[in-house]
C-alpha positions as CSV (number, residue, x, y, z in Angstrom):
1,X,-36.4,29.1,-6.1
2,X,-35.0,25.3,-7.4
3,X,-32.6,27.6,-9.5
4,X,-31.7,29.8,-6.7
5,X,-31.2,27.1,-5.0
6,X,-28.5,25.1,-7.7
7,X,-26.5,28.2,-7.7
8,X,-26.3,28.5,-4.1
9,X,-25.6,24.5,-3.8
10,X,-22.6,24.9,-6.4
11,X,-21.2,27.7,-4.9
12,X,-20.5,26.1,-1.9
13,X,-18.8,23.3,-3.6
14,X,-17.0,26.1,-6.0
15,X,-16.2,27.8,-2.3
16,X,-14.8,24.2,-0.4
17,X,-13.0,22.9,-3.7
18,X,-11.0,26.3,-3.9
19,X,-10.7,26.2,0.1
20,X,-8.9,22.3,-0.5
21,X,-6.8,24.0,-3.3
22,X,-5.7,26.7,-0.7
23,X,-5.0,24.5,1.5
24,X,-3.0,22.0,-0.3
25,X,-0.8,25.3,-2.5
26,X,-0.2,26.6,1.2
27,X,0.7,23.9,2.9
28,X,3.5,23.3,4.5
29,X,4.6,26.1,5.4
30,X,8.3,26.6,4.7
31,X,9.4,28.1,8.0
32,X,6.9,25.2,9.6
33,X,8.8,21.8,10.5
34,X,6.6,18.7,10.0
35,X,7.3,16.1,12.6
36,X,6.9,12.6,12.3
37,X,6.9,10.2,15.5
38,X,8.5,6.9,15.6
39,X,6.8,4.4,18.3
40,X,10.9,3.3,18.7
41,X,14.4,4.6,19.6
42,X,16.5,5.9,17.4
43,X,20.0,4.5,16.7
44,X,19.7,2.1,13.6
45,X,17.0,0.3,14.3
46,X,14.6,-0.8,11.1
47,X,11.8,1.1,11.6
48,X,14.0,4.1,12.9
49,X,16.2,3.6,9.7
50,X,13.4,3.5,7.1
51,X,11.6,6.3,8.6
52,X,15.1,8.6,8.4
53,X,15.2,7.7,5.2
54,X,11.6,8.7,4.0
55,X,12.0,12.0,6.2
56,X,15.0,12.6,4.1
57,X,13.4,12.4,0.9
58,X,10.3,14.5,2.0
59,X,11.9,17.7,3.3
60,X,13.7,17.7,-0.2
61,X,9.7,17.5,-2.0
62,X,7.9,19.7,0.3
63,X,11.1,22.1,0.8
64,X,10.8,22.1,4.8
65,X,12.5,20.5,7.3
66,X,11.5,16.9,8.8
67,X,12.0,16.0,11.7
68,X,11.3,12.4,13.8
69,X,10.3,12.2,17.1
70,X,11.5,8.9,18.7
71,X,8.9,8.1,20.9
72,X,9.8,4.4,22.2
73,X,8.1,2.2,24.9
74,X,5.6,-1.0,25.7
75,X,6.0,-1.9,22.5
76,X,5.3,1.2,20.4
77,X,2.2,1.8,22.3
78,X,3.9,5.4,23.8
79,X,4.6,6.4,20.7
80,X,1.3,5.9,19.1
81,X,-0.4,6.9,22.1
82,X,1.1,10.4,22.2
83,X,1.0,10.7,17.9
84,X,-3.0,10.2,18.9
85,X,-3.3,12.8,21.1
86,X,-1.5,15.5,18.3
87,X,-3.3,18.3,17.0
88,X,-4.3,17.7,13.2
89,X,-2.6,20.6,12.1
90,X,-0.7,18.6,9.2
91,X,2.7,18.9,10.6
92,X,2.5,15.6,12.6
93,X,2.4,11.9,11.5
94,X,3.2,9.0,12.9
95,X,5.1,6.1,11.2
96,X,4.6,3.0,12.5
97,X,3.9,-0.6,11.8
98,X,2.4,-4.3,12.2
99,X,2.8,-4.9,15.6
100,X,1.9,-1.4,17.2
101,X,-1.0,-1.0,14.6
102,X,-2.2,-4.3,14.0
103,X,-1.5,-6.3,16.6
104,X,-1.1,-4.2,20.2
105,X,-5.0,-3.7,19.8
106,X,-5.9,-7.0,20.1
107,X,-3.3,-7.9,22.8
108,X,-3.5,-5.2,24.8
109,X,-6.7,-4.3,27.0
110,X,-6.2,-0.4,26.9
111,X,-3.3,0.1,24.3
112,X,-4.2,4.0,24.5
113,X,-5.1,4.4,21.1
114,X,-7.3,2.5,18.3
115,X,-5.2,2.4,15.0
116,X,-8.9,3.0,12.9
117,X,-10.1,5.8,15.0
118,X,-7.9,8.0,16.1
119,X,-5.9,8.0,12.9
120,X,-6.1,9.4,8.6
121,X,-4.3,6.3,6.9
122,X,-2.0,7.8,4.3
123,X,0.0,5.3,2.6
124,X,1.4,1.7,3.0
125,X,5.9,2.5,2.9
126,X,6.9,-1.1,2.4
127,X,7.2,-4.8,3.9
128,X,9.4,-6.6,5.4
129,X,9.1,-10.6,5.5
130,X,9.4,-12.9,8.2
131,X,11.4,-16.3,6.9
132,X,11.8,-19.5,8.5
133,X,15.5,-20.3,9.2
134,X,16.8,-23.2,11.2
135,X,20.3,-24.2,12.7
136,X,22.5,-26.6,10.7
137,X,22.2,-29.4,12.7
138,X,18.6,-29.3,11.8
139,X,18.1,-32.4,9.1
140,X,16.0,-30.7,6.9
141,X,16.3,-28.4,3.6
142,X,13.1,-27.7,2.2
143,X,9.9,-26.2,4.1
144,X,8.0,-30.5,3.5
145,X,11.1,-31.7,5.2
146,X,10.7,-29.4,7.8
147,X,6.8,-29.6,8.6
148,X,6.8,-33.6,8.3
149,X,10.1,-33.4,11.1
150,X,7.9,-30.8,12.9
151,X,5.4,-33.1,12.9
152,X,7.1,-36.2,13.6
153,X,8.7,-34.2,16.9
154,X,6.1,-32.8,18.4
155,X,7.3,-30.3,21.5
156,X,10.8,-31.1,20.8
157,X,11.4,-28.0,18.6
158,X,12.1,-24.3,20.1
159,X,11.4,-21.3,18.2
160,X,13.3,-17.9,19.8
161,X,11.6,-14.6,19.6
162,X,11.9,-11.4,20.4
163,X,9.3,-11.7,23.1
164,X,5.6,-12.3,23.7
165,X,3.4,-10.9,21.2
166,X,6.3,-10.0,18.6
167,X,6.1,-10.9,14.8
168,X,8.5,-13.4,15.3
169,X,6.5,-15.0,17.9
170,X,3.3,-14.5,16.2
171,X,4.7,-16.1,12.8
172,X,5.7,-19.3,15.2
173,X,1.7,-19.1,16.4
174,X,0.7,-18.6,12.4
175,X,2.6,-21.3,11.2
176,X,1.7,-24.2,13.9
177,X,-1.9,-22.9,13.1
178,X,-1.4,-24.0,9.7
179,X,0.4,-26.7,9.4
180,X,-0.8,-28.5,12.4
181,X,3.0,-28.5,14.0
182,X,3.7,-28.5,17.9
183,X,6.9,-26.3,18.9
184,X,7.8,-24.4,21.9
185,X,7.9,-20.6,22.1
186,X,11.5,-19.0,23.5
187,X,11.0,-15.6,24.0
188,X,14.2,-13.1,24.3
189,X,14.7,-9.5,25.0
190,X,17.4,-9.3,21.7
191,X,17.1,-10.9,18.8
192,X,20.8,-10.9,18.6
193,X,21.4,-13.2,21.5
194,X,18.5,-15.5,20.0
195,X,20.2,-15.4,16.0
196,X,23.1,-16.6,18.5
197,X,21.3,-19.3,20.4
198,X,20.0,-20.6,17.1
199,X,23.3,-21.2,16.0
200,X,24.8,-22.7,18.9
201,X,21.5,-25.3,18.3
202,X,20.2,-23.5,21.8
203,X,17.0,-23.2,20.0
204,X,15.9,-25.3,16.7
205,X,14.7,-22.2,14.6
206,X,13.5,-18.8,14.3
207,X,10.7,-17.0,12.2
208,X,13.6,-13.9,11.8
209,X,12.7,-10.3,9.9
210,X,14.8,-11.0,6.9
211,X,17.5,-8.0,7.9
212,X,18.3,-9.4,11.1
213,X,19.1,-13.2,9.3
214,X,20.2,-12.7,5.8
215,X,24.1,-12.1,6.4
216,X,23.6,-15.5,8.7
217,X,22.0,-17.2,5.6
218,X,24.6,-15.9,3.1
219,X,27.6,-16.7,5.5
220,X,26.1,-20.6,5.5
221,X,26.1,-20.2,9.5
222,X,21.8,-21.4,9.3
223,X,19.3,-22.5,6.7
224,X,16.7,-20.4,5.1
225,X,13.9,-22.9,4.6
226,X,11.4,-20.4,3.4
227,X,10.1,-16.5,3.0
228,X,6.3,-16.2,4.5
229,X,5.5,-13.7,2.0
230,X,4.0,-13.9,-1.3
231,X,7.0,-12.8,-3.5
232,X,10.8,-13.4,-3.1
233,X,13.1,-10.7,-0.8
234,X,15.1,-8.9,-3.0
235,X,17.8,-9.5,-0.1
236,X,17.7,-13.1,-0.5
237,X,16.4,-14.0,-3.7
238,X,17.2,-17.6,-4.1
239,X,15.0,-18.6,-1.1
240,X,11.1,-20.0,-1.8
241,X,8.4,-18.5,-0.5
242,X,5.8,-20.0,1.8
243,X,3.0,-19.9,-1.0
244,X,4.7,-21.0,-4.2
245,X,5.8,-23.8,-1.5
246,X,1.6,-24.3,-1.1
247,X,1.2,-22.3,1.6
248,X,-1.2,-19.4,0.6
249,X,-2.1,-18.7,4.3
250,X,1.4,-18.6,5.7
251,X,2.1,-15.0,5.7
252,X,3.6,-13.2,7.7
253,X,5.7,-9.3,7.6
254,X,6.0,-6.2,9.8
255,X,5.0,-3.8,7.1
256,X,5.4,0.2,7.4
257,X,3.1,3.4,7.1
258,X,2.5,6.6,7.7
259,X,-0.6,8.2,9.3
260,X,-1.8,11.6,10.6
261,X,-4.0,12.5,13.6
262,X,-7.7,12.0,12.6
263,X,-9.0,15.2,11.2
264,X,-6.1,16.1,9.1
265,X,-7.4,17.8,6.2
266,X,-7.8,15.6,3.1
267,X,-6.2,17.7,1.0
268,X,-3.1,17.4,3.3
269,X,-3.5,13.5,3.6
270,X,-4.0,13.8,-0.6
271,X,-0.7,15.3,-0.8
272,X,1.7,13.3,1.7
273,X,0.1,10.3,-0.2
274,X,1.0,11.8,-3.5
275,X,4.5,12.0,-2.2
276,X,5.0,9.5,-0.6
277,X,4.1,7.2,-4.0
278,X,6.6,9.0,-6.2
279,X,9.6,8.7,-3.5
280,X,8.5,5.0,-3.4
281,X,9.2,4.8,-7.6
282,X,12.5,6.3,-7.5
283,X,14.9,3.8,-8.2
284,X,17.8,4.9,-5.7
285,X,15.1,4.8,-2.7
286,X,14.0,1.3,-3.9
287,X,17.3,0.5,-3.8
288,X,18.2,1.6,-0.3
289,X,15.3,-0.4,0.9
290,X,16.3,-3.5,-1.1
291,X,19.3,-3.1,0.7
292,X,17.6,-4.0,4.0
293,X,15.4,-6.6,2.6
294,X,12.4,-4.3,2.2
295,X,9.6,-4.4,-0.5
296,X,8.3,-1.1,-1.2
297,X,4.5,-0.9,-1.5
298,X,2.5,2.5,-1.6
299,X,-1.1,2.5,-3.0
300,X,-3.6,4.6,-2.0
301,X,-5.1,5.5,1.4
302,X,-7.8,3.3,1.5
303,X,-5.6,0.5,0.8
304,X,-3.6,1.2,3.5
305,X,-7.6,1.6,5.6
306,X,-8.4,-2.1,3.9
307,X,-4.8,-3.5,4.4
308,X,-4.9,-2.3,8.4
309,X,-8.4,-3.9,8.6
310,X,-7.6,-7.1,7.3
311,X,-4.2,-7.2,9.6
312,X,-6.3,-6.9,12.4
313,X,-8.8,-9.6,11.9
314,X,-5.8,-12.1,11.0
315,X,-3.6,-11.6,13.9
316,X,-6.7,-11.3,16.5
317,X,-7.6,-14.2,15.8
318,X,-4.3,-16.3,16.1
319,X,-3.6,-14.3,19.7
320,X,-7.5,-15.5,20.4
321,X,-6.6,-19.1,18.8
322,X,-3.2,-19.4,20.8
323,X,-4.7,-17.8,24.5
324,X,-1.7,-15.5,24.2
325,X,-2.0,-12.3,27.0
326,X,0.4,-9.4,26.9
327,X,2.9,-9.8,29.9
């Protein structure tokens, strides 16, 4: 009986192991698109941009057609909500990032979807940096100079965002966290009209995403104090980063990923992750994201699972710590 038993036990994991191996030979489907939503609108925006660009590369590995579904509103929490609610067929994803995954649950009540339960992770795309920049009349150069005249001005400073709840905002929250500064929070619909306030000293400074700055910072019109990131941005290679500046804590990015409905098959998940990782090595891809001051990342799915994890504990508790409420 104990032998009948074995054999029967390893033919069922003979049987699902060749069922996965079906399943990932077959799939997808040539004639099948895969579609791939985007929690924003389309037209050139960064998260729009990098996730043409992935889509792109994908429909040339799998040999099918890619195609994005720009689903934007409330802060990507449309788009998510609806990429949710998909069947987990494997031909839909969602590529999204920081603020819908990681910080929309813990600012919004009923978001309409829960980034951890509702979703497979699949891989971490890449990360782009928040970095400290502050109008030339400003008298400071280096991130000391800066906190100690932060410190010394308490209320007097104003930091523009692109509103309430933002990563811009939320980097302006980090950093007064943990450096024990006092500014004032301007939010804005555009973060074009607030890089233009900041240079018309309307506002002191801004906690920009490094592509919506750098040509500012080249052209001399503001001052890159520091990157809140761990390593340098290939964009702007000559500015300091918060912790080789002693600032271990003061990170802050809106990083990219790509997810399926929960219940995708693994093998499916297995593969887009495979994929994913080798169009993230390819030099001219690394290139094109360089290009916009993004880091490429990849790793495996449960370091995507940890990384999302972590995200959300960190930026719950600065919107706890700084009573912010979604308006």
């Amino acid at each position: 009986m104990k032998q009948t038993i074995k054999t029967l036990s390893a033919g069922v994991l003979l049987a699902a192991s060749l069922s996965a191996s079906a399943v990932a030979q077959s799939w997808p489907a040539p004639d099948k698109p895969i579609q791939i939503t985007v929690p924003a609108p389309g037209g050139g925006g960064t998260g729009d941009t990098i996730a043409r660009m992935l889509a792109e590369q994908l429909a040339a590995r799998l040999k099918t057609s890619v195609v994005i579904d720009n689903r934007p509103g409330a802060n990507g929490n449309i788009g998510a909500a609806a990429a949710a609610k998909n069947p987990p067929d494997g031909y839909k994803f969602l590529f999204s990032w920081a603020g819908t995954l990681a910080v929309s649950p813990k600012l919004y009540t009923t978001p309409g979807f829960d980034s951890q339960k509702d979703f497979e992770p699949i891989a971490l795309i890449c990360d782009v940096p928040n970095i400290l920049v502050v109008n030339n009349n400003q008298p400071v150069k280096s991130l000391k100079e800066f906190v100690d005249y932060a410190k010394n001005n308490p209320g007097k400073l104003n930091f523009g965002s692109t509103g309430i709840g933002s990563s811009m905002h939320l980097a302006g929250e980090l950093f007064m966290g943990e450096t024990g500064t006092k500014m004032v929070h301007v939010p804005y619909n555009a973060p074009g009209v607030a890089t233009n306030n900041l240079i018309a000293n309307d506002i002191q400074l801004m906690f920009q995403l490094i592509p919506g700055i750098a040509g500012q910072v080249k052209a001399d019109k503001v001052k890159a104090i520091a990157v809140m990131a761990e390593t340098r941005s290939p964009a702007l290679p000559d500015v300091p980063t918060t912790k080789e500046l002693g600032y271990p804590k003061l990170q802050s990015s809106t990083w990219f990923a790509v997810l399926a409905p929960k219940g995708t098959p693994a093998p499916i998940i297995d593969r887009m992750n495979s994929e994913i990782n080798q169009i993230l090595k390819d030099p001219e891809f690394r290139k094109k994201l360089a290009a916009i001051g993004a880091t490429p990342l990849g790793g495996t799915s449960k370091q995507l699972a940890d990384h999302l994890a972590a995200e959300l504990d960190k930026w719950g508790n600065v919107i706890r710590s700084a009573g912010i409420k979604a308006q």
